[in-house]
C-alpha positions in Angstrom: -0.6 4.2 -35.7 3.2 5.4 -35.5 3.9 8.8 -35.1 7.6 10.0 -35.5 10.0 11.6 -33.1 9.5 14.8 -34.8 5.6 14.5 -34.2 5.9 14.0 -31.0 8.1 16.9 -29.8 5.5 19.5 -32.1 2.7 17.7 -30.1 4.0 18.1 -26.5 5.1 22.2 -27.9 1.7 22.5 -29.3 -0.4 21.0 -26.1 1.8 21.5 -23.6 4.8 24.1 -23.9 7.5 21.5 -23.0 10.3 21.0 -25.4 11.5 18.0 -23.9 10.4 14.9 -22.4 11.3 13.7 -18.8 12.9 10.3 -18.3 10.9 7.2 -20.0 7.5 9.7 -21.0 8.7 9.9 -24.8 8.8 5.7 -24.7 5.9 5.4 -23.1 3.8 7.5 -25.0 5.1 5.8 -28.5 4.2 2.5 -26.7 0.7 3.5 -26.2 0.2 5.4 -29.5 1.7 2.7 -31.1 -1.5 0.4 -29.3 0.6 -1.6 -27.1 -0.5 -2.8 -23.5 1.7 -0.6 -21.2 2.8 -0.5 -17.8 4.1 1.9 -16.2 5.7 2.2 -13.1 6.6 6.2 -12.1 7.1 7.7 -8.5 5.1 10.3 -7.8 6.3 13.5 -9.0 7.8 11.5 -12.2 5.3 13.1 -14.7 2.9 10.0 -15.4 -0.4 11.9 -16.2 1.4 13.1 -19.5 2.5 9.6 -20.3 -1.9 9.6 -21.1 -2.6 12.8 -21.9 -0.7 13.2 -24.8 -1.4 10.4 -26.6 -5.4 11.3 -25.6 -5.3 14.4 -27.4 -3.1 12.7 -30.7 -5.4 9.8 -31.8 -8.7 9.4 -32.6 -11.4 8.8 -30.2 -12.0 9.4 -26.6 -9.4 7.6 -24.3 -11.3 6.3 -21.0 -8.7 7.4 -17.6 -10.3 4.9 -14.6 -9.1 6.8 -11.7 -10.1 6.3 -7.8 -10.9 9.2 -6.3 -13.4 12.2 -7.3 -11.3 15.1 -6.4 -8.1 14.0 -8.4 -10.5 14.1 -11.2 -11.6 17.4 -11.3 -8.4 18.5 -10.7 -6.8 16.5 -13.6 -10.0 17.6 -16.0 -9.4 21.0 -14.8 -5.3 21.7 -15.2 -5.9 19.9 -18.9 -8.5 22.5 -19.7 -6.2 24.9 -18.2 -3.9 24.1 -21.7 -7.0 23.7 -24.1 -9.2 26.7 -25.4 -12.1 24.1 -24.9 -13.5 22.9 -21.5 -14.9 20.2 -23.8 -11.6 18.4 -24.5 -11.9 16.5 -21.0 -14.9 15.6 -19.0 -15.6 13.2 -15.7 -18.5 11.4 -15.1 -19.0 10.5 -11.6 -21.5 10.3 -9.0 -21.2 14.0 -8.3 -22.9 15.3 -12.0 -26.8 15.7 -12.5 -28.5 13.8 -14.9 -28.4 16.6 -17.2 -24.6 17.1 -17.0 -24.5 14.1 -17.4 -26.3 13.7 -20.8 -24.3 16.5 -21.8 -20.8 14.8 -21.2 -22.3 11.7 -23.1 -23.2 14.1 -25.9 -19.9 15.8 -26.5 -18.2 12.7 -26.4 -20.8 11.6 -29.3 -20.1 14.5 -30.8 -15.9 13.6 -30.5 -15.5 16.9 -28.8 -13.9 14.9 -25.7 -10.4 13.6 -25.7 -10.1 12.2 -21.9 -13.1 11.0 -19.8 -12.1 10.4 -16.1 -14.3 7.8 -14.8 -14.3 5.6 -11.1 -15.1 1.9 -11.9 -18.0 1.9 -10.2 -19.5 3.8 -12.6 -17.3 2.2 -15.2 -19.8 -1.1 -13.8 -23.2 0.5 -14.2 -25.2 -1.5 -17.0 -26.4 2.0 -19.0 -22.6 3.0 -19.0 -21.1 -0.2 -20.6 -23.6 -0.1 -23.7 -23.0 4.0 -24.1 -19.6 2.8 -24.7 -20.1 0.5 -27.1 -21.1 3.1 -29.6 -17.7 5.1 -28.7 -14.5 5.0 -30.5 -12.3 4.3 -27.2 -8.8 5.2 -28.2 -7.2 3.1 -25.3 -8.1 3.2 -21.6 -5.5 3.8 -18.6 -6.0 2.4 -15.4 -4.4 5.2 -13.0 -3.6 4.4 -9.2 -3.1 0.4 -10.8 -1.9 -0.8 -7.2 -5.3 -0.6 -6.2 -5.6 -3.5 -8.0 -3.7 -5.9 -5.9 -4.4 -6.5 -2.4 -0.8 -6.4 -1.2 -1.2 -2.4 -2.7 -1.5 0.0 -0.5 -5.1 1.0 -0.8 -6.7 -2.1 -2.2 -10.2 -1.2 -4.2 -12.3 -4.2 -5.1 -13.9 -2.8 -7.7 -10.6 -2.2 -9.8 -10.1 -6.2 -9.9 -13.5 -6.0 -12.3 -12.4 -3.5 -14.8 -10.8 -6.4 -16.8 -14.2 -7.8 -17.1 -15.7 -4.5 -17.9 -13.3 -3.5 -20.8 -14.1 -6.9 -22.7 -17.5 -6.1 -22.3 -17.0 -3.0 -24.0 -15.4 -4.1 -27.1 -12.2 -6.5 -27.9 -8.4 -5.1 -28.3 -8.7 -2.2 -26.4 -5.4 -0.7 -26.1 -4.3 -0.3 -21.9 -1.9 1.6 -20.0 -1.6 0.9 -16.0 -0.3 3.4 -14.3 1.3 3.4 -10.5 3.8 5.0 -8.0 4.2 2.6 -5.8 4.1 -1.6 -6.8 6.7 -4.3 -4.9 7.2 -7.4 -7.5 4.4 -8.8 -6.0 1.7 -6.1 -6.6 2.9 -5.3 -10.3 2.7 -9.3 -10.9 -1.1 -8.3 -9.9 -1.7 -5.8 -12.2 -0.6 -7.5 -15.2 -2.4 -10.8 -13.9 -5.1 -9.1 -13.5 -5.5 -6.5 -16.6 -4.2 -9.4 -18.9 -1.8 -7.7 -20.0 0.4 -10.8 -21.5 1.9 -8.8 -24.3 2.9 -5.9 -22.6 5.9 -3.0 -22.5 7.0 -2.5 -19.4 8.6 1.2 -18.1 9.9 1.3 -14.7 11.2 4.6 -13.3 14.1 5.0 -10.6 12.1 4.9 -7.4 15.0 6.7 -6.0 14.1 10.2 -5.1 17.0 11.9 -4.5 16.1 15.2 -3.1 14.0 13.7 -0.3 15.8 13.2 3.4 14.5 10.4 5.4 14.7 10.6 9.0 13.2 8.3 11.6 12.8 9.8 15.5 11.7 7.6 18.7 8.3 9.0 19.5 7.5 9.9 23.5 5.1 11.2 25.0 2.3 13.2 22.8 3.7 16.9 24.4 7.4 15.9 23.6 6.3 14.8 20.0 4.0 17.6 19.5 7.1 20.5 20.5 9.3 18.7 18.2 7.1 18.8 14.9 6.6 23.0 16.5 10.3 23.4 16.6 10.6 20.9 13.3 8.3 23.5 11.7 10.0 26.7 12.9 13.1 26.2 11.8 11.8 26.4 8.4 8.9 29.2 8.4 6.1 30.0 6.1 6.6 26.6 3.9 4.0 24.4 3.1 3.9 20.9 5.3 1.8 17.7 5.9 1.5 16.1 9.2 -0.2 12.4 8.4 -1.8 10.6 12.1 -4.2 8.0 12.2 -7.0 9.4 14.4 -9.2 12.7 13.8 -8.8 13.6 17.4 -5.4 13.7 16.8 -5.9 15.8 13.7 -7.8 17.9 15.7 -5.6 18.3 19.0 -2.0 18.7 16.8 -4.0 21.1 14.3 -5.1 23.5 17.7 -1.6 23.5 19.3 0.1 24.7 16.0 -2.1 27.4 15.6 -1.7 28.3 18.9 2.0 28.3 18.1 1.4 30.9 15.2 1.4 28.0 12.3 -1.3 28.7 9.8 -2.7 24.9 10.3 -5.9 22.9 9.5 -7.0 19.7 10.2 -8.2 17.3 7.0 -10.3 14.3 7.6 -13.1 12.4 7.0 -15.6 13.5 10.1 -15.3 17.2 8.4 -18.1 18.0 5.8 -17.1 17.9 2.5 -17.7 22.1 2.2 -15.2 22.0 4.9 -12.7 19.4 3.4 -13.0 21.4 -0.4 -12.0 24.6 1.7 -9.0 23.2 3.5 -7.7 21.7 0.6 -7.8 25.1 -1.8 -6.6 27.4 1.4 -4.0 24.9 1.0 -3.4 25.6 -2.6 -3.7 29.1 -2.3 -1.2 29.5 0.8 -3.3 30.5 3.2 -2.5 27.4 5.1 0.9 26.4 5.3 0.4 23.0 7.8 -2.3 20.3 6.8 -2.5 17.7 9.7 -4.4 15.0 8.0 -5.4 11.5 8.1 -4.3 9.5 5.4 -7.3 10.0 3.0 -5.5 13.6 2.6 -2.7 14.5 -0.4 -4.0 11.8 -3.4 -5.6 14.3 -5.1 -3.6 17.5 -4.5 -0.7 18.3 -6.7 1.3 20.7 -4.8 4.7 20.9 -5.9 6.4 23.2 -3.3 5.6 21.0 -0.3 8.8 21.0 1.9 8.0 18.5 4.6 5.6 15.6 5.5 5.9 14.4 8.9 4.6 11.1 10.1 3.4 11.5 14.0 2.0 8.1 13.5 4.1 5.5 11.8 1.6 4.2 8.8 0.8 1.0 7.9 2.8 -0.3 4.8 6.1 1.1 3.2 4.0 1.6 0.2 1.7 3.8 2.3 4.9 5.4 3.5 6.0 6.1 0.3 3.4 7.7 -1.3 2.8 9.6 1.6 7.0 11.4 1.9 6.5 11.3 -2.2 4.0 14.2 -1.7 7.1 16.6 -0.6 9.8 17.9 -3.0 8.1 17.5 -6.3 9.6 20.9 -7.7 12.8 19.1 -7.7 14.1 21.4 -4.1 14.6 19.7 -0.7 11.7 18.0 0.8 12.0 16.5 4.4 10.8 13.1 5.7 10.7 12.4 9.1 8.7 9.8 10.8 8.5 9.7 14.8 7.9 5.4 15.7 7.1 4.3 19.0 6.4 -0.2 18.8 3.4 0.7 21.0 1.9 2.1 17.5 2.7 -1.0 15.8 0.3 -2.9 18.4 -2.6 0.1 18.3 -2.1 -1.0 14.4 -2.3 -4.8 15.1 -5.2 -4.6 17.3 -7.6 -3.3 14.1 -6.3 -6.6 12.5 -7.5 -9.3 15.1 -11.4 -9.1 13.7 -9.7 -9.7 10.1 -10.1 -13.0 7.9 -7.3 -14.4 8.5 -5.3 -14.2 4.9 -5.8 -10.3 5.1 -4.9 -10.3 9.0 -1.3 -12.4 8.1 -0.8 -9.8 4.9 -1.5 -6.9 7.5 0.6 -8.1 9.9 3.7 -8.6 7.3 3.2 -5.1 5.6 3.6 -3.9 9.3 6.7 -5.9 10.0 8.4 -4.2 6.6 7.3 -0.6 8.3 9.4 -2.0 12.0 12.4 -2.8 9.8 12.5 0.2 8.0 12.0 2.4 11.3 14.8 0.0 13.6 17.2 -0.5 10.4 20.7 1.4 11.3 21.0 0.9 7.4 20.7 3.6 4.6 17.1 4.1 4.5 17.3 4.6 0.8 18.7 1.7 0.1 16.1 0.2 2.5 13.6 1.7 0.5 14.8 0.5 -2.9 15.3 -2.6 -2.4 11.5 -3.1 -0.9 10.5 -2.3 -4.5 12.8 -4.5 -6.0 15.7 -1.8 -7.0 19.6 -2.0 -6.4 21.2 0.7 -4.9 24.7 1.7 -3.1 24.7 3.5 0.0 27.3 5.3 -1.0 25.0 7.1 -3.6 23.0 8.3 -1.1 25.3 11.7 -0.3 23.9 11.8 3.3 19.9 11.6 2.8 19.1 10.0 5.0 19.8 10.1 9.0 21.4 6.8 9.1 24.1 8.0 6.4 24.7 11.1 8.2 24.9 10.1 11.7 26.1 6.3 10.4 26.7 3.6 13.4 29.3 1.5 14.4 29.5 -1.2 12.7 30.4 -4.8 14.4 31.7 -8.5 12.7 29.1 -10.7 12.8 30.6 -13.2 10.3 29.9 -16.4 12.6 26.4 -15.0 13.1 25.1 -14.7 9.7 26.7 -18.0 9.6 24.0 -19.3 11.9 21.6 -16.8 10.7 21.1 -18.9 7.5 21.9 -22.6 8.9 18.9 -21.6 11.4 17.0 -21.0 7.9 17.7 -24.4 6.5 16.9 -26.1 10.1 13.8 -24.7 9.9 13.4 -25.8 6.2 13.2 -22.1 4.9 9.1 -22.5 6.3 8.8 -19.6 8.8 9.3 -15.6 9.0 12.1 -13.5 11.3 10.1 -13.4 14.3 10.1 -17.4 14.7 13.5 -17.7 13.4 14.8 -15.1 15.9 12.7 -17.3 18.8 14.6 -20.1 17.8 18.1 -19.0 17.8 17.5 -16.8 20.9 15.7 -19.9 22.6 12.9 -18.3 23.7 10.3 -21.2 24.2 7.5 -20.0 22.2 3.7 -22.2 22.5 4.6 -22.4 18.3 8.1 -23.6 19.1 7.8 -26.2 22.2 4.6 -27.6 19.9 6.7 -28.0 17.1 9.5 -29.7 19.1 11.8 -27.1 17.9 13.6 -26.6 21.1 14.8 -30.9 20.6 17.0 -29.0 17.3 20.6 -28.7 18.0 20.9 -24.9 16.8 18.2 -23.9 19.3 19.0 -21.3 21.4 22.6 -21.2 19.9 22.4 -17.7 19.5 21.3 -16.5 22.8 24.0 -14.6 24.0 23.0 -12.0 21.4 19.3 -10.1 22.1 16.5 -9.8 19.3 17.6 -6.5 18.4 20.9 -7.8 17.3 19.4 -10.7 15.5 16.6 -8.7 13.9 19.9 -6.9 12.4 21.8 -9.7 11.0 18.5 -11.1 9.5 17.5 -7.6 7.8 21.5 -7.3 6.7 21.1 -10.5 5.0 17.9 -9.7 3.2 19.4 -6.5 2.3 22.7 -8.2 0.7 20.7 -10.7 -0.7 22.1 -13.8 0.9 18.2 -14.8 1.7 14.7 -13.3 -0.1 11.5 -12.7 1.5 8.9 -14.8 -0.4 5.9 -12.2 -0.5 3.9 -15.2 -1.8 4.0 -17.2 1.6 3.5 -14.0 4.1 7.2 -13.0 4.0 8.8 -16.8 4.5 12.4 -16.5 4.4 14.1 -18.5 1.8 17.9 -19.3 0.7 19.3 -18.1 -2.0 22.7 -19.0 -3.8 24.5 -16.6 -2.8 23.2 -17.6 1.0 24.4 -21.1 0.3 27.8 -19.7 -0.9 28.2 -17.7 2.2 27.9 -20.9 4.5 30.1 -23.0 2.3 33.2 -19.8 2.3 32.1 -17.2 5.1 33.6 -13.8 4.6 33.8 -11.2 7.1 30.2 -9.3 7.3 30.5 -5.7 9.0 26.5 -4.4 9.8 25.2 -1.4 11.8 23.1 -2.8 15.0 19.4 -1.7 14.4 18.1 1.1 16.7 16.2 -0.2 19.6 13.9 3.4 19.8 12.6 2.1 23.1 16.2 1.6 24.9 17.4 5.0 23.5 14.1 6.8 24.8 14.1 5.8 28.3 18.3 6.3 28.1 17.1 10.1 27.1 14.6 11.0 29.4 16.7 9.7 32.6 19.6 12.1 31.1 20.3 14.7 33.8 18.3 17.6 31.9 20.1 20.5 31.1 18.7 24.1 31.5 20.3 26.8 31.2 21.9 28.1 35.0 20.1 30.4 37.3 21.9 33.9 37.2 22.3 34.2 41.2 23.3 38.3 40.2 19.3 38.7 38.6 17.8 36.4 41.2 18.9 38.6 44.1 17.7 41.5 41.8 14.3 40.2 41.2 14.2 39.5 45.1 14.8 43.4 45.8 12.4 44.3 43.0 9.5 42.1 44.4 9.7 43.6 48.0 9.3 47.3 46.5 6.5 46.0 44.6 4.6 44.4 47.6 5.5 47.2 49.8 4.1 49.8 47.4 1.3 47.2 47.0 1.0 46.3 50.3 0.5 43.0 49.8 3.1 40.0 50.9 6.0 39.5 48.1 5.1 35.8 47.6 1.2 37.2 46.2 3.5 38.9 43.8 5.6 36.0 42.6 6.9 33.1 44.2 10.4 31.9 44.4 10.1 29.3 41.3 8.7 31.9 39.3 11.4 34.4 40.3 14.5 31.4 39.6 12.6 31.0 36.0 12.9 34.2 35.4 16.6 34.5 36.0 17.3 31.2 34.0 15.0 32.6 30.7 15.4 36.4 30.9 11.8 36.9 29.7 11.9 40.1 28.2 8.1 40.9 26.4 5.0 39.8 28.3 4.5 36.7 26.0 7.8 35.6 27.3 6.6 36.2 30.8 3.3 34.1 30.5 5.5 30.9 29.8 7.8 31.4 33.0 6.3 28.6 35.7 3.5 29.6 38.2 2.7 33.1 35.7 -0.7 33.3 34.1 -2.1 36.0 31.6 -3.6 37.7 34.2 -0.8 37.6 36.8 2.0 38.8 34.4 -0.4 41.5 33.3 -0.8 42.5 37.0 2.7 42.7 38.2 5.0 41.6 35.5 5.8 44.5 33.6 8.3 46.2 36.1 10.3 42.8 36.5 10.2 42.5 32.1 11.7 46.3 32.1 14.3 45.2 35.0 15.5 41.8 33.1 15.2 43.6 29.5 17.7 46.7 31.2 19.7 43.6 32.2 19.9 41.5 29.7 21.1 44.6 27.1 23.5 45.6 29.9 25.7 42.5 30.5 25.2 41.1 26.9 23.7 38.2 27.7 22.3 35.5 24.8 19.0 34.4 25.9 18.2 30.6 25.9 17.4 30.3 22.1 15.0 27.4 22.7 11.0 28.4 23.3 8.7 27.4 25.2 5.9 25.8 22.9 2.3 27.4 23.9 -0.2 25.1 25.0 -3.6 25.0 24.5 -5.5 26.6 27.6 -6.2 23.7 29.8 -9.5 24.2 31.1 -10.1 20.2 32.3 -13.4 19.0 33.0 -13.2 19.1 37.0 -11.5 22.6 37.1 -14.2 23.6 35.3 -17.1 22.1 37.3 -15.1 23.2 40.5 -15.7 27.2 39.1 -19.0 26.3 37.9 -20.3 25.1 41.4 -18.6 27.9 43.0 -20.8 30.3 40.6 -24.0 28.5 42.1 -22.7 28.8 45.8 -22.8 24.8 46.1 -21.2 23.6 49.4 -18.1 22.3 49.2 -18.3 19.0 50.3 -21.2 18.5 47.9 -18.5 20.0 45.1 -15.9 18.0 46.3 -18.2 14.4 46.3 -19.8 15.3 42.8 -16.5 15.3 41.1 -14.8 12.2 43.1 -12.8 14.1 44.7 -11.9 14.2 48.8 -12.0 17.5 50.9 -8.2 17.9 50.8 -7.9 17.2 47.0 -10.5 19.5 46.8 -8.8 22.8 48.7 -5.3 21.5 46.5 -7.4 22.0 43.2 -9.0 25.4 44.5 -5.2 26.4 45.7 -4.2 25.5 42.2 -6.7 27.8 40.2 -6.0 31.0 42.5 -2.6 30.5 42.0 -2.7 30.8 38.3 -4.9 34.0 38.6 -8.7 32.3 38.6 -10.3 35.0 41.0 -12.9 32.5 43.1 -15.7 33.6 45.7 -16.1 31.7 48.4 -17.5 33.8 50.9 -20.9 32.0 51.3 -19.0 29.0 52.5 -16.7 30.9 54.8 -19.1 32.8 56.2 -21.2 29.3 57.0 -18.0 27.5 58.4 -15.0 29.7 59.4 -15.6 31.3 62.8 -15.0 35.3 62.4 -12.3 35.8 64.6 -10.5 32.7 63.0 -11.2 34.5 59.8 -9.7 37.8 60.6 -6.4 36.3 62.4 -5.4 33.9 59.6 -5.9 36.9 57.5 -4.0 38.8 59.7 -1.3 36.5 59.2 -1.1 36.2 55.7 -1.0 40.0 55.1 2.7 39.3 57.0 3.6 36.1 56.3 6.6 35.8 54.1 5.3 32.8 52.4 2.0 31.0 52.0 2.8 27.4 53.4 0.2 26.1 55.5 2.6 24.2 57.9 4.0 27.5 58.9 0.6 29.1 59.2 -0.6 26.5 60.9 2.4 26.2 63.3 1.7 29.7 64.0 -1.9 29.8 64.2 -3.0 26.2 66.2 -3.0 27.4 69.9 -6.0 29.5 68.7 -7.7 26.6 68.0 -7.5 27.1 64.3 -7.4 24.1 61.8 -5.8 23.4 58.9 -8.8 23.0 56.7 -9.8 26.6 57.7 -6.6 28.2 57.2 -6.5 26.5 53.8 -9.5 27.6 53.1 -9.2 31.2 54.2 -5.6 31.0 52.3 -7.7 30.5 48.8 -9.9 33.8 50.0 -6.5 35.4 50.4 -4.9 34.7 47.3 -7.9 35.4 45.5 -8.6 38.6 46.8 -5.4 40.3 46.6 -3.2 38.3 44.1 -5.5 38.3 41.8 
C-alpha cells in the first residue's frame, strides 16, 4: 500500500495534531506502510514511537509492538488513548492482565477494534498466543528496544533473539520495523542478522544531541561526592534530576542526605515493592519529587521531557548504558546536564562481578568497561568521543563548548614520533592484542602474558618507557579517534591498522593531542592543596570572647560549658546568623545552640549588617544524624545502669576509649547519668573537689585538672569521669 505525502500530513493532523514531521519520521513511516523491513536507529528523545504508531492506526489490521518492559507499555497504550476517543484502539497483553482481560483484549482485536498490541516476547512465546495470531490480520510488527537483541547491547534479553522464530511461526512476510537508541556497528549488524532483515531500509538518526553538556569529575570520598551533587543540585532549584548508582544502599543513603538538604528526593530500585516503585515514579511525573536516585532499572519507561540533569555517582558499565542513561535529560529540546563522577576503584568493584562469568561474556564485559575508562580519562571532546563509539563523524569544533573538555580544553603536546611507534608497536605485535598489552609492551612492563610470549626478546619493547601509561593510553585513543587504527569489536576490541595508519608511518606529520586525565593524580594533587577558608575575623573573635564571659557569669557556669574556643573561631570565620546556621558551626549541637546560641546569632547578625560584610556563600551540607551503633549501645547501657567496664568490654572498646566516647556525646549536648557509677567508684570528697574545680576552671583539659588536682590523690580516670558528670549537668 502507498499512501501520498498529502495523506500522510492529514493523518499525523488527524491522529496526532502535528503538522510536521521531525527528521527521518516521514521516511520511515512510508518505508513501513509501504511493507518494507525497516530499521531504525533514533536517539532517545528523537520521536521513534510515531515512526509505529502512525502507520498502526493507517493500515489494516493490528500491528504487534514487542517491547521489554511492562511499565513502558502502559504508558505507551495509555498516551495513544490519550489521542483516541477509544481506549480500544491499543491494548497490552502481559503477565499483569487476568484471564478475563485478557479474553477481552483477544476479543477486540477479533473484532479489529485494536490498532497496537504491546506485547513482551515471553508472552509473544506462549504456545496459546502464537495460534491466536494466526487468525489475526498482523499489519507489521516492530521490535522496540532492538539492542536487546545483541549481546554487545546494553541490556541483552535472550528472549528477543527468539522472536525471529516466533514471527515465522505466525505467518510468512510479515512486515518488521526495529527500533533502537543506542546500537555500535556491531550491535545493529545483530539486529539485522538476527530479524533477517536482508532486504531492509535503513534510517539512522544524528546521535549527536546537542543540547546535552557532558562533564566528567574525579570521584573522592562518598561525603565529598555526596556535597557536590547537593551543591550540583542547588544551583539549579526545583528542576527535575536523576542520580543513577549501582547499589540500593546507595540509593537509599544519597536519597536521605538530599532530603535532609531540603531536595524533594526518592530512592527507585528493585528491593522496593512494586506499590512503592508505581508511586515514586508518578510523584515523579507529577512534581512532587524533583530528585530520583535510582539504580539503573529506573527511567526506561518514563517519558519525562523537562528532566534537567542526570548525574552518574557511579560510572556505569557500557557507553551504551551511559548513553541512554544522560539521553533521559533535555528531551524538550532545553539544556540538560551530564555529569559523571569516576573513580578506577569503580571500574574494579565492576570487574569483580565479572570473574564468575563464562568467559566470552567476562572478555565482552571487560571491553565495554575499557570504552567507559576512555571516555572518562579522554582530554578529547567528549562528543566526538561519543560519536565516534557509534560509528558517526564529528568535528570538535561543532561542539560550541558542550562538553568540559571543550570548555576547559588542555594543552596539547607533539607526539609525532610517538604515534609513530604507537602503530609500528601494532604491526610487531601482528595487530593480535588490545591497548592494555600494547601499552605493556612499549612501556616494558614485564607482564606473565608478555615474558611467556617472549615479547620482551622484540626490539620495540620497552622503547617507549620514558613516557607513563597515561600518556600512551592517549596517543593510542587519539589514534583510534583520527582513525589511523580501528577497534575490531569482533575480536574483543583487537587493534587493527588501517590505511590511513600505514600512510602515517610511511610520511609522519606532526600530531598535536590533549594528555588524558589521570582522575587519581589530580585527586590526591587536590586534597593535599592548602585548603582555603575563609579568615577568622580577630575584631568578632575578641567580641564573642566578651560575650561568652557575660553569659557564663549570668549563668554561672565556666565560659568553656558555654562554647569552646573552636566553636567561637567558627563562628567568626561563618558569621552564622539564624540558628540553622549556628547548628553547622563545629562542636554546636541542636540542643546546645538552642541553649546558649541565640545571644551570640543577635551579636554576629548586629555585626555582620554593621560592617557590611559578605558572608562565606558556600553551605555547609546537613548530614544525616549520626547515631552509630556503639554510641548508641553506650546510652542504652547507661539507661540500664550497666557498669562501665562491662559497657566498655561489650562494645570492644578499652576504659580510656570508653570515657573519650562518653566525653564526646556530652559535648554535643547528649545529657548522660552516671551517678550510679560515681557513687560506686569516685570517693565523695574526690567528687566534690574536682567539681569544685571545674565550676572555676577556665577550660576543661584533664592535664590541667589533673596537674591541679593529683597531690589529693585524685586520678585521672576519676576526674574524667566526674568531667562527663560536669558537662552533662550543667552544659547541657
Amino acid at each position: 500500500m502507498t499512501v501520498s505525502k498529502e495523506n500522510l500530513h492529514v493523518a499525523l493532523d488527524r491522529y496526532f495534531g502535528f503538522d510536521k514531521f521531525k527528521g527521518n519520521q516521514e521516511a520511515i513511516i512510508k518505508s513501513v506502510l509501504n511493507g518494507n523491513d525497516t530499521f531504525v536507529i533514533m536517539p532517545t528523545g528523537g520521536g521513534k514511537s510515531l515512526c509505529y504508531q502512525l502507520p498502526a492506526l493507517m493500515l489494516d489490521g493490528t500491528a504487534l509492538i514487542i517491547s521489554p518492559l511492562i511499565a513502558l507499555m502502559k504508558n505507551q497504550v495509555d498516551s495513544i488513548r490519550g489521542y483516541s476517543q477509544d481506549d480500544e484502539v491499543a491494548h497490552f497483553l502481559n503477565s499483569s492482565l487476568t484471564k478475563a482481560q485478557m479474553k477481552q483484549v483477544k476479543q477486540d482485536i477479533m473484532d479489529g477494534k485494536t490498532k497496537l498490541l504491546f506485547i513482551a516476547p515471553e508472552t509473544l512465546t506462549k504456545e496459546e498466543n502464537i495460534e491466536f495470531f494466526k487468525q489475526v490480520n498482523i499489519s507489521f510488527v516492530a521490535v522496540d528496544e532492538a539492542h536487546c537483541i545483541s549481546e554487545w547491547g546494553h541490556d541483552f534479553r535472550p528472549e528477543y533473539r527468539r522472536i525471529r522464530s516466533m514471527l515465522d511461526a505466525i505467518g510468512e512476510d510479515i512486515p518488521v520495523i526495529a527500533l533502537t537508541a543506542t546500537a555500535t556497528p556491531k550491535v545493529q549488524s545483530d539486529i539485522v542478522k538476527n530479524l533477517n532483515m536482508d532486504d531492509h531500509n535503513t534510517f539512522v538518526s544524528s546521535f549527536n544531541r546537542e543540547n546535552l553538556y557532558y562533564e566528567v569529575r574525579p570521584k573522592g570520598k562518598k561525603e565529598q561526592t555526596i556535597k557536590q551533587i547537593i551543591q550540583i543540585i542547588k544551583t539549579i532549584p526545583n528542576q527535575s534530576g536523576i542520580i543513577y548508582v549501582q547499589s540500593r544502599k546507595s540509593a537509599e543513603e544519597i536519597a536521605q542526605m538530599l532530603v535532609v538538604n531540603d531536595i524533594k528526593a526518592a530512592p527507585y530500585h528493585a528491593g522496593l515493592d512494586a506499590k512503592t516503585r508505581s508511586q515514586t515514579q508518578d510523584g515523579f511525573l507529577m512534581e512532587d519529587i524533583d530528585v530520583i536516585v535510582a539504580t539503573i532499572a529506573f527511567g526506561m519507561g518514563i517519558d519525562k521531557p523537562d528532566v534537567r540533569f542526570v548525574i552518574h555517582y557511579d560510572i556505569p558499565k557500557s557507553i551504551e548504558n551511559y548513553y541512554q542513561e544522560t539521553g533521559r535529560a533535555g528531551r524538550d529540546g532545553l539544556e540538560g546536564r551530564c555529569i559523571a563522577f569516576y573513580a578506577y576503584k569503580d571500574i574494579l568493584k565492576l570487574e569483580k562481578f565479572l570473574r564468575d562469568k563464562p568467559v566470552a561474556e567476562r572478555e565482552m564485559g571487560a571491553q565495554l568497561m575499557q570504552e567507559v575508562m576512555a571516555y572518562a580519562e579522554t582530554t578529547a571532546c567528549r562528543r566526538r568521543f561519543l560519536l565516534h563509539y557509534f560509528g558517526e563523524d564529528f568535528n570538535d569544533e561543532d561542539c560550541g563548548k558542550m562538553c568540559d573538555n571543550c570548555r576547559h580544553p588542555k594543552e596539547k603536546v607533539e607526539v609525532k614520533d610517538e604515534m609513530k611507534l604507537a602503530l609500528e608497536t601494532i604491526l610487531d605485535l601482528d595487530e593480535n592484542y588490545g591497548i592494555k598489552t600494547l601499552i605493556d609492551f612499549v612501556t616494558g612492563n614485564e607482564t606473565k602474558q608478555i615474558k611467556d610470549f617472549r615479547f620482551n626478546k622484540r626490539p620495540l619493547f620497552g622503547k617507549g618507557k620514558g613516557k607513563d601509561d597515561t600518556f600512551w593510553s592517549s596517543v593510542f585513543r587519539q589514534g583510534i579517534l583520527e582513525d589511523l587504527v580501528y577497534k575490531d569489536i569482533e575480536t574483543y576490541g583487537l587493534l587493527k591498522m588501517t590505511d590511513k595508519g600505514h600512510e602515517f608511518i610511511k610520511h609522519p606529520h606532526s600530531f598535536m593531542i590533549p594528555i588524558n586525565h589521570d582522575f587519581e593524580a589530580e585527586l590526591a594533587e587536590s586534597n593535599d592543596a592548602p585548603v582555603r577558608t575563609a579568615v577568622l575575623d580577630e575584631n568578632l573573635m575578641g567580641m564573642l570572647k566578651d560575650l561568652r564571659r557575660k553569659e557564663a557569669k549570668r549563668r554561672d557556669v565556666p565560659p568553656f560549658v558555654i562554647f569552646q574556643d573552636p566553636s567561637l573561631e567558627d563562628m567568626a570565620t561563618q558569621y552564622p546568623i539564624t540558628l540553622d546556621d549556628m547548628i553547622q558551626v563545629q562542636g554546636v549541637s541542636k540542643g546546645k545552640a538552642k541553649r546558649y546560641g541565640r545571644p551570640f546569632i543577635e551579636l554576629i547578625a548586629n555585626y555582620v549588617e554593621e560592617n557590611e560584610i559578605i558572608r562565606p556563600t558556600e553551605f555547609v551540607v546537613k548530614q544525616v544524624a549520626n547515631k552509630s551503633k556503639v554510641k548508641v549501645n553506650i546510652i542504652q547501657g547507661i539507661d540500664r545502669k550497666m557498669p562501665l567496664e562491662d559497657l566498655a568490654g561489650s562494645n570492644s572498646l578499652s576504659m580510656e576509649e570508653l570515657l573519650e566516647e562518653l566525653y564526646a556525646i556530652v559535648n554535643s549536648g547528649t545529657k548522660v547519668n552516671i551517678d550510679y557509677y560515681i557513687d560506686e567508684n569516685v570517693d565523695e570528697y574526690s567528687r566534690e573537689d574536682i567539681l569544685d574545680y571545674f565550676r572555676e576552671a577556665k577550660t576543661d583539659s584533664v592535664e590541667e585538672a589533673y596537674a591541679e588536682l593529683n597531690e589529693d590523690d585524685i586520678t585521672r580516670e576519676e576526674i574524667e569521669i566526674m568531667r562527663i558528670k560536669f558537662l552533662s549537668d550543667y552544659a547541657n
